[in-house]
N, C-alpha and C positions, 0 to 999 in steps of 0.2 A: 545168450545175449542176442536178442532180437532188434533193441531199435538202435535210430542213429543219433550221428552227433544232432539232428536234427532237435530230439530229444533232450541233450543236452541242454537246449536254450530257456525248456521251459525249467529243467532241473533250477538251472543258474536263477532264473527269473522267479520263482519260489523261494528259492533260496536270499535271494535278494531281499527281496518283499519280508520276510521271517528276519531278517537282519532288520531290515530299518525299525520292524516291530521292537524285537529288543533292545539295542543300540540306539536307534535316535539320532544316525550321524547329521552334521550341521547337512551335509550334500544327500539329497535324492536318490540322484541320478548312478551307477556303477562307474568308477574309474574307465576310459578308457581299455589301461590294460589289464583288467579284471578278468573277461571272457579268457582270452587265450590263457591265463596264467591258473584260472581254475579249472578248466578243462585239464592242460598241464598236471594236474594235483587229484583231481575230480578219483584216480584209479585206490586212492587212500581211504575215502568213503568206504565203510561197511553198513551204516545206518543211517538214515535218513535224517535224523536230527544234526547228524556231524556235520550237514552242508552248510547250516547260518553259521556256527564254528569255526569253520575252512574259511567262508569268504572272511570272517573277523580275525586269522591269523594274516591269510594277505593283506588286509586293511593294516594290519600292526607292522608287515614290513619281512616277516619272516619266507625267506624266496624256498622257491620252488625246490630245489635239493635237499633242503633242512626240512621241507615237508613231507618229501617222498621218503627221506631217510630214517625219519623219527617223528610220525604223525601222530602215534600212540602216547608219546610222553609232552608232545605239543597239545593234543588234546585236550590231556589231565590237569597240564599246566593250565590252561585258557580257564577251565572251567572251573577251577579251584580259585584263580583271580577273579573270576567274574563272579564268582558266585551263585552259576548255574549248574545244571544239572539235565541229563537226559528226558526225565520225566516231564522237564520246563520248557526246552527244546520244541522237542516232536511234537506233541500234542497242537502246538503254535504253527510248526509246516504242514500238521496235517489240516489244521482248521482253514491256511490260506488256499491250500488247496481244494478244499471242500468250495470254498467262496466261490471260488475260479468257475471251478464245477457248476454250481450252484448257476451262477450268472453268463458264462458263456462258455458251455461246454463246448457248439463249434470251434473256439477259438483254443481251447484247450487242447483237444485233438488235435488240431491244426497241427501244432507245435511238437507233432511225437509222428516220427517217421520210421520207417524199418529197413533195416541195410538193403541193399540190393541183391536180389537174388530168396532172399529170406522167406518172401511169403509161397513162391514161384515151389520152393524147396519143401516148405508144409504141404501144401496143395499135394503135390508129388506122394510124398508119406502116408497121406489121409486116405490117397486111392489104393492103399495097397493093402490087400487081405491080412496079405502075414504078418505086418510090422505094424505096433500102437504105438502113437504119440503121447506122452505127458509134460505137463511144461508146469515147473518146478521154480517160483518166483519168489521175491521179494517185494515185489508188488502186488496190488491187491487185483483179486481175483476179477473184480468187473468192471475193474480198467482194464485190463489184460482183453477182457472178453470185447468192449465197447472198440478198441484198437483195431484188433482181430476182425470185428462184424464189419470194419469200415470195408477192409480187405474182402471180406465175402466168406469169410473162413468163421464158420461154427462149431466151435469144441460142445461135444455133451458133458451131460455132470459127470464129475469125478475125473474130465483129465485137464483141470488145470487145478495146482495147490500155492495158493498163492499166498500173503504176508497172513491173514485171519488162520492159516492152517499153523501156523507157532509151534514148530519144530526143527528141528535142523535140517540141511538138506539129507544128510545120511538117513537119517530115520525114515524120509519118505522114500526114499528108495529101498530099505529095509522093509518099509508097508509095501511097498511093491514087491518085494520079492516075495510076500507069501501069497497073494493073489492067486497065483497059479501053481499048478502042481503037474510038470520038474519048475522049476525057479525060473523065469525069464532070461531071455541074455538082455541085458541093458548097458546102453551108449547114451555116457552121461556129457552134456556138452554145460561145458560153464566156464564165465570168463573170471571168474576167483577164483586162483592158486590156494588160497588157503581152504576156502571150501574144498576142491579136489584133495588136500591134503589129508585132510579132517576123513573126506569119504576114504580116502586110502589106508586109514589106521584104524579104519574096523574091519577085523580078522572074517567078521561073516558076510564083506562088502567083496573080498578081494577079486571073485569074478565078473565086478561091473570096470566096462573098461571104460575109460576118464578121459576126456579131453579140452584142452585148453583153448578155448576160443579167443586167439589171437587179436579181434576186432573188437573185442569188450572192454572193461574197464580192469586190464590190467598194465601192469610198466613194462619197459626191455629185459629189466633186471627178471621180473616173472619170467617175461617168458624164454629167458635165457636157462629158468634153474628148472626147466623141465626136462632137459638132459639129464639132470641128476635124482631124478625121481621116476623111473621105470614104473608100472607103464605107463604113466601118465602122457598122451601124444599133445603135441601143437598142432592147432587146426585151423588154415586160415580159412576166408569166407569165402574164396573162391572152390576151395574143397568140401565147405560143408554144403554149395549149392549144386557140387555133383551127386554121383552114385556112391553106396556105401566102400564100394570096392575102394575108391580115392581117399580113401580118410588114413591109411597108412602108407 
């Protein structure tokens, strides 16, 4: 998990905008208490079409605990009334964002910032012989890259795999592990718990060691259940901008 809530705003504001598209509310404008309470929620998101979805359960009234607790059957619900469908969804946040894109990519960027300490931390990695970077996204590969250049950081091909790569994250680290011959040691940082879990429950994963990046899009509840998932560690952002040696 690289960027900040800074990001968030533009998340919310696509999100937005892809809502009025479908919905048609009588008001424009987001509720006042909209921002805080979707951010609040924002860590339930696994796909990008789920965010017009989210902001349309707040709009119905459904709070914050009943969506962190049971977003999965809130989902189903919504879109079995409404009448929609993931395929109807996405396609619609991606076109608004392509628009965005399109007409002020400045302002686009603007709106997506990187935690502190984060880019200072790649930099650091990329000068070191022994240790490769790969950055293993949900986002698409040349936004990632367009982010990144603003930074001054240049990835070559093949080390970032982003939403077009359409696989799991295990698999790509799976592709990784045959690259070289002995197997790499790899340090996987990701701020979904369930992702990490996923990578945990394949038998030919078990020597990638897992960490839960605390500052990403997970709840307290997450990062409370990584006590009970060995070895999966907690890792705040003040540790992932030191030396490896801090990260246990």
């Amino acid at each position: 998990m690289m960027f900040s809530v800074k990001a968030c705003w533009s998340i919310l504001r696509r999100a937005w905008r892809t809502f009025l598209d479908v919905w048609s509310p009588h008001e424009s404008t987001p509720p006042d208490d909209l921002p805080p309470r979707f951010y609040c929620t924002r860590p339930v998101i696994e796909t990008g079409w789920e965010m017009p979805l989210l902001i349309r359960a707040l709009v119905l009234g459904w709070t914050e605990s009943e969506i962190l607790s049971d977003w999965h059957s809130i989902s189903r619900q919504l879109l079995e009334q409404e009448h929609l469908s993931p395929e109807v969804l996405g396609p619609r946040l991606d076109q608004i964002r392509d628009e965005w894109i399109a007409t002020d990519l400045p302002g686009w960027l603007a709106l997506h910032g990187f935690y502190p300490g984060v880019c200072d931390r790649l930099r650091v990695i990329l000068e070191q012989d022994m240790i490769e970077l790969r950055i293993i996204t949900t986002k698409e590969e040349r936004f990632v890259r367009s982010l990144l250049g603003q930074q001054g950081i240049i990835l070559g091909p093949g080390m970032i795999f982003g939403k077009g790569h359409k696989q799991p994250k295990h698999q790509t680290l799976r592709d990784l592990m045959t690259l070289s011959d002995p197997s790499p040691v790899i340090w996987f940082v990701e701020d979904r718990m369930k992702t990490l879990l996923s990578v945990q429950a394949q038998t030919d994963l078990q020597q990638v060691k897992l960490f839960l990046a605390d500052w990403g899009y997970n709840t307290p509840i997450e990062r409370r259940l990584v006590a009970e998932y060995p070895p999966i560690c907690l890792l705040s952002l003040s540790q992932f901008s030191r030396d490896f040696e801090a990260w246990s």
